[in-house]
Backbone as CSV, one residue per row, in Angstrom:
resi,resn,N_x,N_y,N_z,CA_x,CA_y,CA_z,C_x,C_y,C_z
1,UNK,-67.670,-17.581,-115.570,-67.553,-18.038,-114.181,-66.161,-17.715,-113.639
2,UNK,-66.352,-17.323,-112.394,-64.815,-16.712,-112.028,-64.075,-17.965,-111.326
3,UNK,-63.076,-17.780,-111.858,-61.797,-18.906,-110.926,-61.110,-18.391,-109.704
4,UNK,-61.569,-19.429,-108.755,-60.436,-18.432,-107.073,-59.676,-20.003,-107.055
5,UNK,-58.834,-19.426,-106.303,-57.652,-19.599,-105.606,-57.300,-19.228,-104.385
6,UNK,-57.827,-20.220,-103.217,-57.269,-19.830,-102.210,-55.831,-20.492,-101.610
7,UNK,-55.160,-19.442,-100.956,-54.154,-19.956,-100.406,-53.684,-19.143,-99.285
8,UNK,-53.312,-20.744,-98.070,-52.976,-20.802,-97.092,-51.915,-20.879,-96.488
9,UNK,-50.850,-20.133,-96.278,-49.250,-19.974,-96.308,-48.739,-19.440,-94.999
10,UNK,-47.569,-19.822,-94.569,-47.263,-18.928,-93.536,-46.064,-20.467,-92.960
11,UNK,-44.806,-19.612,-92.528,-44.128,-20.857,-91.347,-44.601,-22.073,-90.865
12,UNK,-43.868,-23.261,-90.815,-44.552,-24.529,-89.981,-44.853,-24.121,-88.441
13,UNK,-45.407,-24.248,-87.922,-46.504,-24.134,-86.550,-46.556,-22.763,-86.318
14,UNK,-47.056,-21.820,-87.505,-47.531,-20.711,-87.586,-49.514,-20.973,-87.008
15,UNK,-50.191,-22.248,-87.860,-51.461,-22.425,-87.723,-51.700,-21.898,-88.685
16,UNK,-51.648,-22.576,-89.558,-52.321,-22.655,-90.870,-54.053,-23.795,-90.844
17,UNK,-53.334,-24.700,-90.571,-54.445,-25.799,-90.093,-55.469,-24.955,-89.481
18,UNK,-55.270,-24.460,-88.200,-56.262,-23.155,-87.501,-56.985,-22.025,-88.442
19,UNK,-55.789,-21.547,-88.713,-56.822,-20.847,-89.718,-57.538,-21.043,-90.339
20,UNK,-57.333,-22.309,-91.641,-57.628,-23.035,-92.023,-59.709,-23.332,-91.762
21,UNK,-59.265,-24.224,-90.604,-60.732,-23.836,-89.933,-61.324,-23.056,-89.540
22,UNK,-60.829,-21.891,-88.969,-61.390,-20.583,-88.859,-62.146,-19.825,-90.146
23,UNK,-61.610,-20.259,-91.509,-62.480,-19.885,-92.469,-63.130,-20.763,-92.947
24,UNK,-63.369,-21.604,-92.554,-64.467,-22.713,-93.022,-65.604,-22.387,-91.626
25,UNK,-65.546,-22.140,-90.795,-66.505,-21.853,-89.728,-66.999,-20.328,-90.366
26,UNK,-66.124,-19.558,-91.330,-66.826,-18.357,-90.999,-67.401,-18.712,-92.967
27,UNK,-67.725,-19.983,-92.986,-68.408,-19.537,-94.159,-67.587,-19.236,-95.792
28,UNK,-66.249,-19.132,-95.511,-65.908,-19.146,-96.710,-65.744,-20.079,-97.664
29,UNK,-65.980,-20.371,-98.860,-65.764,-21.726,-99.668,-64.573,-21.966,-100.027
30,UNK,-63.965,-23.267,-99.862,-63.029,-23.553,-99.680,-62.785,-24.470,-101.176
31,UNK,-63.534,-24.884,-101.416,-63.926,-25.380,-102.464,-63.337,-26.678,-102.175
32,UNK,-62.252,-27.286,-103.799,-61.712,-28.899,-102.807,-60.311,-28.342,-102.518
33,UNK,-59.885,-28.377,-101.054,-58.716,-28.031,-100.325,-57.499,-29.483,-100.440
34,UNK,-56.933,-29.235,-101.002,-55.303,-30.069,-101.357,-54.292,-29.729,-100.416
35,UNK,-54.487,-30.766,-99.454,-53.631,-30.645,-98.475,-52.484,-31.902,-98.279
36,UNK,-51.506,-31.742,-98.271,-50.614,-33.368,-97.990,-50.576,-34.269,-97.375
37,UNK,-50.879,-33.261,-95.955,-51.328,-34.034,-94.509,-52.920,-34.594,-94.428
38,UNK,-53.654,-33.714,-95.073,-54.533,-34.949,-94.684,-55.347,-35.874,-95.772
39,UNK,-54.511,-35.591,-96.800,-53.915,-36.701,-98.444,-53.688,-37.982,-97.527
40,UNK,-52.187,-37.842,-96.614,-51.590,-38.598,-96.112,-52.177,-39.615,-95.329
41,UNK,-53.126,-39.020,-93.946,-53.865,-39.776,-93.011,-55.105,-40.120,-94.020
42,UNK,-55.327,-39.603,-94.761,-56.767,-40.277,-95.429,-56.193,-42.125,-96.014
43,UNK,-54.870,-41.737,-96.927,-54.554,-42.956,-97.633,-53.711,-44.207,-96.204
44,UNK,-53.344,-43.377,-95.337,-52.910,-44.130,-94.461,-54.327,-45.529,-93.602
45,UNK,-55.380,-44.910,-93.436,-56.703,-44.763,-93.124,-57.562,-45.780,-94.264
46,UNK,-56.348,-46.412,-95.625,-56.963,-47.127,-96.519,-58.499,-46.519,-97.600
47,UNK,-58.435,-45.127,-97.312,-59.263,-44.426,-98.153,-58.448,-44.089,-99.350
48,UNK,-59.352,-43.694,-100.458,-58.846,-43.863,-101.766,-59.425,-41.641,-101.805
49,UNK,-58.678,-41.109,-102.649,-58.885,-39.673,-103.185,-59.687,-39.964,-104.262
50,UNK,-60.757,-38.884,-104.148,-62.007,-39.191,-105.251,-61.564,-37.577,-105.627
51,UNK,-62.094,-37.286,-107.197,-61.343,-36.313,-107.460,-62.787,-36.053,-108.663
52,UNK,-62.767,-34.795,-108.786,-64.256,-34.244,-110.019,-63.664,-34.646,-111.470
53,UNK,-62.638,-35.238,-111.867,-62.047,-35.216,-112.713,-61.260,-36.377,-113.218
54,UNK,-60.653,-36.665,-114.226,-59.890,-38.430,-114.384,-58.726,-37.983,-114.747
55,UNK,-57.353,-38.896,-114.559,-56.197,-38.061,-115.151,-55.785,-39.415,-115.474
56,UNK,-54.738,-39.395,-116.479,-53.813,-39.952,-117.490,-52.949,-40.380,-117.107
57,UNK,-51.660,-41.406,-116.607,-50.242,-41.875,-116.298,-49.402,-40.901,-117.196
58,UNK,-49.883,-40.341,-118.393,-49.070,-39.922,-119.114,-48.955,-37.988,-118.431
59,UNK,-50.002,-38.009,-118.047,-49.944,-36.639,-117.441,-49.533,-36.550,-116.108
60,UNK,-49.246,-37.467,-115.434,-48.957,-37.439,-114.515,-47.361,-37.828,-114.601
61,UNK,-46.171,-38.349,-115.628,-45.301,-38.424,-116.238,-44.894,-37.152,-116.579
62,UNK,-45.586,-36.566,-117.564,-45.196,-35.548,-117.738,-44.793,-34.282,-116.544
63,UNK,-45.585,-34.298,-115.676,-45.603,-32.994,-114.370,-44.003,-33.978,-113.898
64,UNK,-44.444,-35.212,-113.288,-43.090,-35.059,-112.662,-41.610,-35.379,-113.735
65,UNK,-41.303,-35.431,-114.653,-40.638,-34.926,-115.793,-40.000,-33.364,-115.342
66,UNK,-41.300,-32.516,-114.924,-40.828,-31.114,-114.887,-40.672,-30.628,-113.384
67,UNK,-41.117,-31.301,-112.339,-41.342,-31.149,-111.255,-40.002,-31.125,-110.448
68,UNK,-39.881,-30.202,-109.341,-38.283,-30.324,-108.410,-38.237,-31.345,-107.745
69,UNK,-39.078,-31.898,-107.292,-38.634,-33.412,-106.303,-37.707,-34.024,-107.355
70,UNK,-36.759,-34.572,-105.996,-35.438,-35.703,-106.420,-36.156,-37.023,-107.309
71,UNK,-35.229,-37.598,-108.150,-35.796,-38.759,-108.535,-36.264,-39.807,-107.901
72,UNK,-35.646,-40.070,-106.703,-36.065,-40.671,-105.463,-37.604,-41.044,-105.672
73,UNK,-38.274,-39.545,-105.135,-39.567,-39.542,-104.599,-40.192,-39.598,-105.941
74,UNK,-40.009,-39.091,-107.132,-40.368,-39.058,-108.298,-40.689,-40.953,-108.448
75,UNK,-39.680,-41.970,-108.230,-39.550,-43.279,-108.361,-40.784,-43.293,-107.685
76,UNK,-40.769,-43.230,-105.863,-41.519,-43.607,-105.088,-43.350,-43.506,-105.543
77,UNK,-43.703,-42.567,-106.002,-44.596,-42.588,-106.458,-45.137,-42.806,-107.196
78,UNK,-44.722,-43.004,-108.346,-45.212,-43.817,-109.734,-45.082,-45.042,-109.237
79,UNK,-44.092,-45.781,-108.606,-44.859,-47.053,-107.726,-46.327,-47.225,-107.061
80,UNK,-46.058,-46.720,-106.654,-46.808,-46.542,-105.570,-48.433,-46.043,-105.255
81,UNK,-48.548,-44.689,-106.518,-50.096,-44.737,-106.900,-50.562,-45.688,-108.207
82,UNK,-52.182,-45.291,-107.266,-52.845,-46.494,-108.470,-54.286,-45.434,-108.773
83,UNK,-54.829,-45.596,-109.956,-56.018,-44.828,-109.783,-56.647,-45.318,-110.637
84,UNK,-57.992,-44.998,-110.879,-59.028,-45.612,-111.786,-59.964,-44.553,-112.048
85,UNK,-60.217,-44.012,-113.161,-61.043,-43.158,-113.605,-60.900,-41.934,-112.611
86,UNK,-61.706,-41.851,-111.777,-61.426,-40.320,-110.846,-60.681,-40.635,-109.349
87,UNK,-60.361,-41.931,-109.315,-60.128,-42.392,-107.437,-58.547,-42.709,-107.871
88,UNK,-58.046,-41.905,-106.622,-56.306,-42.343,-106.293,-56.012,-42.896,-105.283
89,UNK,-55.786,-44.324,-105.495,-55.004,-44.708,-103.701,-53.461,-44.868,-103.883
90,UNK,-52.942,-44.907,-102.402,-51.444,-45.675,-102.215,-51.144,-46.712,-101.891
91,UNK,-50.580,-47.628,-103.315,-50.133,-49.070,-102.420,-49.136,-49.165,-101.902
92,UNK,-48.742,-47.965,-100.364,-47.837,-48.385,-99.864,-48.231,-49.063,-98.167
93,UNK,-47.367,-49.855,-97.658,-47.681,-50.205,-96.589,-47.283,-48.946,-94.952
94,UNK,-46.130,-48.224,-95.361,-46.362,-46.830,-95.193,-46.294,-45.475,-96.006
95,UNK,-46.665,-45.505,-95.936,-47.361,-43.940,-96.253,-46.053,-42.802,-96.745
96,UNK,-45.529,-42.611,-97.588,-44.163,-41.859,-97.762,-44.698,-40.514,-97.944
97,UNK,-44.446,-39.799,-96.652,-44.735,-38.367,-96.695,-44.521,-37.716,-98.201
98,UNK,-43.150,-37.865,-98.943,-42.650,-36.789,-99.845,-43.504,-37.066,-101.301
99,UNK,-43.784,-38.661,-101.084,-44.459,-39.036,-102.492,-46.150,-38.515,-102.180
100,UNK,-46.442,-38.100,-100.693,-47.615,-37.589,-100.724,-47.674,-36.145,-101.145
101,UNK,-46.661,-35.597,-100.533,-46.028,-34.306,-101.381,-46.443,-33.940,-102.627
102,UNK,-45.536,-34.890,-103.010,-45.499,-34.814,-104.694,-46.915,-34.732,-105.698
103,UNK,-47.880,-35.872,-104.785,-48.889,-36.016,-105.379,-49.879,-34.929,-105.361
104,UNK,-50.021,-34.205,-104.279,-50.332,-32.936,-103.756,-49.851,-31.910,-105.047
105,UNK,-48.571,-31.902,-105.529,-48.182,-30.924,-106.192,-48.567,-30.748,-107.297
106,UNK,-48.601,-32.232,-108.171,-49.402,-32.429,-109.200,-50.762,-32.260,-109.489
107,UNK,-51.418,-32.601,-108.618,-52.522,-32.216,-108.537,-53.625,-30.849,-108.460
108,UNK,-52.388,-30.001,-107.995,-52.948,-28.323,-107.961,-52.500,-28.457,-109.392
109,UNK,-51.653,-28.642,-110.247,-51.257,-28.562,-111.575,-52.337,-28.931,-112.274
110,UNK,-53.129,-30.247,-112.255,-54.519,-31.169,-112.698,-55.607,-29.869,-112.431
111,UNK,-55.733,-29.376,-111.643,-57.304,-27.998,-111.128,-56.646,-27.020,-112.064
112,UNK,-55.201,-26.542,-112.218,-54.851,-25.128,-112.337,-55.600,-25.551,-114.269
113,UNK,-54.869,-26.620,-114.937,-54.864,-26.502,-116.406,-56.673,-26.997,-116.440
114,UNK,-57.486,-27.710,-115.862,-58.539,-27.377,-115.878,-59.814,-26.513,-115.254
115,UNK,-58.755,-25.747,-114.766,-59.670,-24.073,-114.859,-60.718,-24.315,-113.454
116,UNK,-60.655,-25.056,-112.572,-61.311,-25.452,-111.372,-60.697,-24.575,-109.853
117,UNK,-61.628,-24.187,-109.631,-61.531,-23.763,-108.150,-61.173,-24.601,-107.407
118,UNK,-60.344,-23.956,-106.031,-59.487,-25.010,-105.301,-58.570,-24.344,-104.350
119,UNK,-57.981,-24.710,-103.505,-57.429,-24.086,-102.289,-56.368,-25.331,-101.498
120,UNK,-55.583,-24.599,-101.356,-54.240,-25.526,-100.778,-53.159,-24.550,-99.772
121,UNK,-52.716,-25.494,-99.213,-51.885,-25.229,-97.804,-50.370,-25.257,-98.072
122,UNK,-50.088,-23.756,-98.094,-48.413,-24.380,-97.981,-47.411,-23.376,-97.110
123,UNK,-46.281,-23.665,-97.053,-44.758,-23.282,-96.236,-44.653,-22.032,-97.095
124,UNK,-44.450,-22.534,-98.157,-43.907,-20.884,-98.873,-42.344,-20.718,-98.781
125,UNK,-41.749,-21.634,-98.658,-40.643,-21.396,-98.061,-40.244,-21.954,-99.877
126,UNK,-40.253,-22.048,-101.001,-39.560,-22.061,-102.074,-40.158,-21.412,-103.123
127,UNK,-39.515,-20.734,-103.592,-39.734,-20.016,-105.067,-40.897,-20.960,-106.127
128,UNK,-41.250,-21.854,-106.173,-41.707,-22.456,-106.970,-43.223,-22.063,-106.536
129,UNK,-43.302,-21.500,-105.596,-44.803,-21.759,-105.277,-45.278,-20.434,-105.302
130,UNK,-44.502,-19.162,-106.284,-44.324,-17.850,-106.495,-44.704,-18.431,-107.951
131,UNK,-43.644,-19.238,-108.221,-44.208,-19.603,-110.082,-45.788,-20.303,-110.042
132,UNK,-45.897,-20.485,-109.197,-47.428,-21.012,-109.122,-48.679,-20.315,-109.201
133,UNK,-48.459,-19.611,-108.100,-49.253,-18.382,-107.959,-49.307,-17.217,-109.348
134,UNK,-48.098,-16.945,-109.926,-47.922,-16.284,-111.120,-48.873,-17.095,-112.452
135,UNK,-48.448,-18.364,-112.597,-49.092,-19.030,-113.581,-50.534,-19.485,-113.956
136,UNK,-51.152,-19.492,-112.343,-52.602,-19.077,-111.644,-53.548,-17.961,-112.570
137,UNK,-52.357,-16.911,-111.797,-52.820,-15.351,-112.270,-53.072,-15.363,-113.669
138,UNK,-52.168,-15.816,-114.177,-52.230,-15.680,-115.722,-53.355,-16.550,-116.570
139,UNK,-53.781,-17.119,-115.769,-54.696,-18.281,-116.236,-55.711,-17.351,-116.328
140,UNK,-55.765,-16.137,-115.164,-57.066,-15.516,-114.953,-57.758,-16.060,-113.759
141,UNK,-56.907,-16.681,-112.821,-57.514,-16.892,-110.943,-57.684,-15.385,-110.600
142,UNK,-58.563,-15.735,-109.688,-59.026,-15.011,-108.883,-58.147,-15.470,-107.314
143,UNK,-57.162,-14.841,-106.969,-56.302,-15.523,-106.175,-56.643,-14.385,-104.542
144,UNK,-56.888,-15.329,-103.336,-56.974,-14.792,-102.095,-55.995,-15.264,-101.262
145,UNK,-55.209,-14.868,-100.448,-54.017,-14.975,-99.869,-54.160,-14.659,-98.432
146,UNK,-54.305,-15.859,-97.944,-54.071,-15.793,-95.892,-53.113,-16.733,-95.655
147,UNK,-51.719,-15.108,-94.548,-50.753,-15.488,-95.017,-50.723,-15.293,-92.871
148,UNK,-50.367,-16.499,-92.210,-50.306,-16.441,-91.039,-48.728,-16.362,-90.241
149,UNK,-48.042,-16.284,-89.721,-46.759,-16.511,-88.986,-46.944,-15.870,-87.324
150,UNK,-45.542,-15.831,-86.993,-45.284,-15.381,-85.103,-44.352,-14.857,-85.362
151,UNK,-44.299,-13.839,-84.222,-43.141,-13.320,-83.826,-41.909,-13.819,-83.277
152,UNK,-41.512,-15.256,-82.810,-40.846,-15.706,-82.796,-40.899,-17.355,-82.974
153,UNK,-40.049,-17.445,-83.373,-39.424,-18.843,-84.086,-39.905,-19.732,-83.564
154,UNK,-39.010,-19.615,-82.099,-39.450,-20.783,-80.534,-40.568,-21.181,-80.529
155,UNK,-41.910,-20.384,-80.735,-42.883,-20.701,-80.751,-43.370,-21.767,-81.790
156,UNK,-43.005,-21.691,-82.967,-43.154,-22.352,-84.410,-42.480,-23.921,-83.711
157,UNK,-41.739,-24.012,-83.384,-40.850,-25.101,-83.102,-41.541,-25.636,-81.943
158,UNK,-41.930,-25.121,-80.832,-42.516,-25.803,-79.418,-43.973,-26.538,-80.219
159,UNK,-44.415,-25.344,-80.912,-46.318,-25.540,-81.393,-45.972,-27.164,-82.378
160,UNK,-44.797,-27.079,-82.923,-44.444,-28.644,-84.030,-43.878,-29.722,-83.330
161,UNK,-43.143,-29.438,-82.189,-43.133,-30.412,-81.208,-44.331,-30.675,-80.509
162,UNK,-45.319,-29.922,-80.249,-46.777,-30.256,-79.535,-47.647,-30.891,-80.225
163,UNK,-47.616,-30.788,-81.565,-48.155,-31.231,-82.627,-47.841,-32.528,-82.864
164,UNK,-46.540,-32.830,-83.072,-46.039,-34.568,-82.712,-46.357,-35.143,-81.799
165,UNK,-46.540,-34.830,-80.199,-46.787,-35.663,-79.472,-48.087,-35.830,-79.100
166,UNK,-48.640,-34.869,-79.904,-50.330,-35.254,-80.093,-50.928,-36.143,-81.179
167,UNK,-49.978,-36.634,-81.938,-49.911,-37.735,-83.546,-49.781,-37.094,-84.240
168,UNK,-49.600,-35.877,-84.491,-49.678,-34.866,-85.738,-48.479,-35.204,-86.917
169,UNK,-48.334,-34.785,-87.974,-46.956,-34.709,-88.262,-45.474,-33.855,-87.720
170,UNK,-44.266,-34.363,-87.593,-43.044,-33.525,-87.520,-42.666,-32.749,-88.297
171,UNK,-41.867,-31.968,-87.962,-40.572,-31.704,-88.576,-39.583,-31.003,-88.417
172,UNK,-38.821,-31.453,-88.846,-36.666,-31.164,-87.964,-36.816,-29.631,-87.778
173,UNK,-36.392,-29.623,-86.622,-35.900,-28.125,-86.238,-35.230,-27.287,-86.844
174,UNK,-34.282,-27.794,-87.660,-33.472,-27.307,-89.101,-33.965,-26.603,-90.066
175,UNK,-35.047,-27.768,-90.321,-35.910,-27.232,-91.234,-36.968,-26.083,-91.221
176,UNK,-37.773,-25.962,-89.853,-38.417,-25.220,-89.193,-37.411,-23.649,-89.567
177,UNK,-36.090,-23.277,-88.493,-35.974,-22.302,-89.270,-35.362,-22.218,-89.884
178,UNK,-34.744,-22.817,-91.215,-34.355,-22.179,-92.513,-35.588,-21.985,-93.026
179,UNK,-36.536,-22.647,-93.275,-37.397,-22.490,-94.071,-38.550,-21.314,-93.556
180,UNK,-38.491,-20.332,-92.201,-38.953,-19.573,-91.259,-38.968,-17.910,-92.120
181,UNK,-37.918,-17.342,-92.589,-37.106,-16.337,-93.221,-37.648,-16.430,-94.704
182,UNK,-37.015,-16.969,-95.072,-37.785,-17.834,-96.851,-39.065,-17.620,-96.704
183,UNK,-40.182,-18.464,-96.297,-41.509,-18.037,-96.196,-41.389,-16.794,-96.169
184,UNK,-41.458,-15.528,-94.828,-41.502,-14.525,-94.494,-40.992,-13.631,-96.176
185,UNK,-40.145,-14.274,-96.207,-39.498,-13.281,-97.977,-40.034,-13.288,-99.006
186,UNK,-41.196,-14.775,-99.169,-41.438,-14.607,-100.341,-43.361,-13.780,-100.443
187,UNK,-43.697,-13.595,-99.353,-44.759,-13.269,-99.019,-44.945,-12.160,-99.497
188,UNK,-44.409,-11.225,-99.581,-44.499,-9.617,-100.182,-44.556,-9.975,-101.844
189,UNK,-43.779,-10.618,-102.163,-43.809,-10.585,-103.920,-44.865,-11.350,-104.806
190,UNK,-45.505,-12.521,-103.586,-46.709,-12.944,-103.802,-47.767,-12.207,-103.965
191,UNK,-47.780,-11.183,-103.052,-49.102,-10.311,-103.185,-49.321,-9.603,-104.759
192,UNK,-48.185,-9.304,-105.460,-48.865,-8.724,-106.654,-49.628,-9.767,-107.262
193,UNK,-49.991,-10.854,-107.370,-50.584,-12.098,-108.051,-52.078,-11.709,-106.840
194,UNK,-52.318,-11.616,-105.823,-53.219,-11.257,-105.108,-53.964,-10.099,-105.580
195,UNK,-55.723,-11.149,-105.389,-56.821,-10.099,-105.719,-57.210,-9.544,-104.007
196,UNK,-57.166,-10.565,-103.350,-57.032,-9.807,-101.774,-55.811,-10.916,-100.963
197,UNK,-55.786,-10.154,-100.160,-54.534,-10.706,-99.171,-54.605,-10.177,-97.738
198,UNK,-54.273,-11.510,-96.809,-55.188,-11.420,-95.289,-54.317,-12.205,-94.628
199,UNK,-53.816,-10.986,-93.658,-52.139,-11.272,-92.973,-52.522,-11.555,-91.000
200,UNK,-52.387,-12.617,-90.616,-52.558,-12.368,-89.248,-51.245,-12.739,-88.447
201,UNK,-51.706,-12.478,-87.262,-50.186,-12.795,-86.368,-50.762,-14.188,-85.436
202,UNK,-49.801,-15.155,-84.767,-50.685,-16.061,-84.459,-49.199,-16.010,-83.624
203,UNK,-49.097,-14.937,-82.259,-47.614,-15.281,-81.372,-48.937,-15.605,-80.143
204,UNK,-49.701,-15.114,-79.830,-50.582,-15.431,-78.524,-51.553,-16.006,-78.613
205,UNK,-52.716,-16.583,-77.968,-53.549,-17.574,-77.478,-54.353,-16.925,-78.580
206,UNK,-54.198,-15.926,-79.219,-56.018,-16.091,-79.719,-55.607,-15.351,-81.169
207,UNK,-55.587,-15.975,-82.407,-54.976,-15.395,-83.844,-55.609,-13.701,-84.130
208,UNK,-54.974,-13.185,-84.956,-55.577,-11.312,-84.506,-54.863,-10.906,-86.646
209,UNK,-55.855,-10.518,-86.767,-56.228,-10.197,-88.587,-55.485,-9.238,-88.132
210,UNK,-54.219,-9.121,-88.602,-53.141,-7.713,-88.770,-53.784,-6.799,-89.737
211,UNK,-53.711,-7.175,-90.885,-54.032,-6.104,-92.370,-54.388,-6.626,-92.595
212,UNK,-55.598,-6.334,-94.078,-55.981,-6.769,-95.347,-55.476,-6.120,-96.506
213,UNK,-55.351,-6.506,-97.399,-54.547,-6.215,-98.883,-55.832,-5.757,-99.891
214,UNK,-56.672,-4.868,-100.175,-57.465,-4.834,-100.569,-57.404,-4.760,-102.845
215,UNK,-58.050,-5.378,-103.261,-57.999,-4.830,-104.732,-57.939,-3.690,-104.781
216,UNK,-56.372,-3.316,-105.481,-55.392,-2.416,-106.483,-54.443,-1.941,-105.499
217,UNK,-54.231,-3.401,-104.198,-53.267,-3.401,-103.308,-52.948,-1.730,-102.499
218,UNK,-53.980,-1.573,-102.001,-54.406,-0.875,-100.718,-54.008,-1.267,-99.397
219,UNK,-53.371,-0.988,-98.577,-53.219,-1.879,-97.514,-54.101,-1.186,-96.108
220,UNK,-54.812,-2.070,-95.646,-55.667,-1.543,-94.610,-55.142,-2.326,-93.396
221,UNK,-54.792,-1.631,-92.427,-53.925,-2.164,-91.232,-55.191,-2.580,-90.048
222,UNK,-55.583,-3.338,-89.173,-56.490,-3.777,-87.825,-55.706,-3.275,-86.840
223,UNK,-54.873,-3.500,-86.254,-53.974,-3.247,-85.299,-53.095,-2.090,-85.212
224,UNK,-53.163,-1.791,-83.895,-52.411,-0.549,-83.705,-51.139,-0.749,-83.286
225,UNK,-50.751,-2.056,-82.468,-49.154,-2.362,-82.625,-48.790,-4.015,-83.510
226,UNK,-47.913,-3.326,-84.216,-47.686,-4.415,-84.941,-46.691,-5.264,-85.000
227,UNK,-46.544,-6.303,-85.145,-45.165,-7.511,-84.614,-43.854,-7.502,-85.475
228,UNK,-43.015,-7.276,-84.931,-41.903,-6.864,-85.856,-41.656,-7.627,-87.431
229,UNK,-41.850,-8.662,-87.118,-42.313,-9.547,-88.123,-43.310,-8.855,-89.439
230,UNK,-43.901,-7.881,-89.415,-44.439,-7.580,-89.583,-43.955,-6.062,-90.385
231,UNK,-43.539,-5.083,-89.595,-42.925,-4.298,-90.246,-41.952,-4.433,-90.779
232,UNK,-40.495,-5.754,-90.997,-39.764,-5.913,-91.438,-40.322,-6.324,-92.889
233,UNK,-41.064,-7.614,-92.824,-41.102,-8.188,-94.122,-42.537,-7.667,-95.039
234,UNK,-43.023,-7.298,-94.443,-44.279,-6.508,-94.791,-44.156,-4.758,-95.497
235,UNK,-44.224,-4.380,-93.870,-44.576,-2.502,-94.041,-43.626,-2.107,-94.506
236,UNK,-42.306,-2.267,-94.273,-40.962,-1.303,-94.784,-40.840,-1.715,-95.776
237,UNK,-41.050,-3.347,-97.005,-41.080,-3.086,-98.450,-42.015,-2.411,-98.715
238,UNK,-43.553,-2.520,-98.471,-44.405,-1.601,-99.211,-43.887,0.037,-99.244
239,UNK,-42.763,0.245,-97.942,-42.867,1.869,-98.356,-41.746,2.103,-99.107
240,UNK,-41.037,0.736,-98.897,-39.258,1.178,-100.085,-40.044,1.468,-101.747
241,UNK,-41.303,0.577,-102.069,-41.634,0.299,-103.384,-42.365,1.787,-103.681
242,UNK,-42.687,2.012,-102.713,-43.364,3.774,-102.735,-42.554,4.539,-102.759
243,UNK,-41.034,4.687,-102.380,-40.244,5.946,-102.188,-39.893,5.849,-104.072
């Protein structure tokens, strides 16, 4: 039985979420999608995470033992979850984004070592999630990669301010672009771990499939002009790695 791996990456208010749904409308299996944010509003919401599987305090010790979150959030959460055979809730009275994080992180760790299909949402904006994807591969995933961003920043930042004042989650403008560049960088070195890879641009009203990455990394282009964004962090490594 083959193992996939999907993953959903790209800048904060790139539309990942959008996309997101855009491949669940067109039919693709998503299988169980590990997302933080809506980890977060589910446990906020007094729902408990039901999971195909049971996990251990001791395994869950162990990941964050090895895991980059500060001890902080590491504390915060071993407080804070409770679980019983396959169900995880939070006994917090709010909801601590980073320990939802965390739990999120562990948990692709829980699918990856038992060999389960599964799909998760992320920034991309740290190296660790390159060791992820690598350690995937090696497992023998079957790994698919839709990797969304814009041509400019402003946009990422207005779309996360629009997003807050609609209840959504924030986040600091700071963060938005340092972490903007980073994503964009680590996206090319991801693809060798990619069995396909599916790049769109999302700067105007309606998202537009740039390339596909085809198996034995073929690159098949949709578009005839492409967003600078695009030939920087994209097209001009694939042709430096060719010269």
């Amino acid at each position: 039985m083959i193992k996939r791996l999907r993953v959903i990456a790209g800048p904060n208010g790139s539309g990942k979420s959008t996309l997101y749904q855009q491949l669940c409308n067109n039919n693709i299996p998503m299988y169980d999608f590990l997302n933080a944010d809506d980890m977060k509003l589910n446990f906020e919401q007094g729902k408990k995470l039901s999971l195909p599987f049971s996990i251990e305090r001791k395994e869950l010790d162990l990941h964050l033992s090895e895991s980059l979150f500060d001890e902080h959030v590491k504390e915060t959460l071993i407080k804070a979850v409770t679980y019983s055979g396959n169900t995880i809730a939070m006994n917090q009275k709010k909801i601590d984004s980073y320990s939802v994080a965390a739990l999120a992180d562990f948990l692709r760790f829980c699918y990856l070592s038992r060999g389960l299909s599964f799909s998760f949402e992320t920034v991309f904006s740290h190296p660790s999630k390159l060791d992820f994807l690598k350690k995937a591969y090696n497992q023998g995933y079957r790994i698919y990669l839709y990797f969304v961003a814009t041509e400019d920043i402003n946009l990422n930042i207005n779309r996360v301010k629009q997003r807050k004042q609609q209840g959504g989650h924030d986040v600091p403008e700071d963060k938005i672009k340092t972490r903007y560049s980073r994503c964009l960088n680590h996206f090319f070195p991801a693809i060798r771990y990619a069995y396909r890879a599916y790049i769109w641009d999302n700067s105007t009203t309606k998202m537009k499939l740039l390339a596909e990455m085809e198996p034995g990394h073929s690159l098949v282009i949709s578009e005839n002009v492409m967003p600078k964004w695009f030939n920087t962090y994209i097209l001009q490594k694939i042709t430096a790695t060719e010269e």
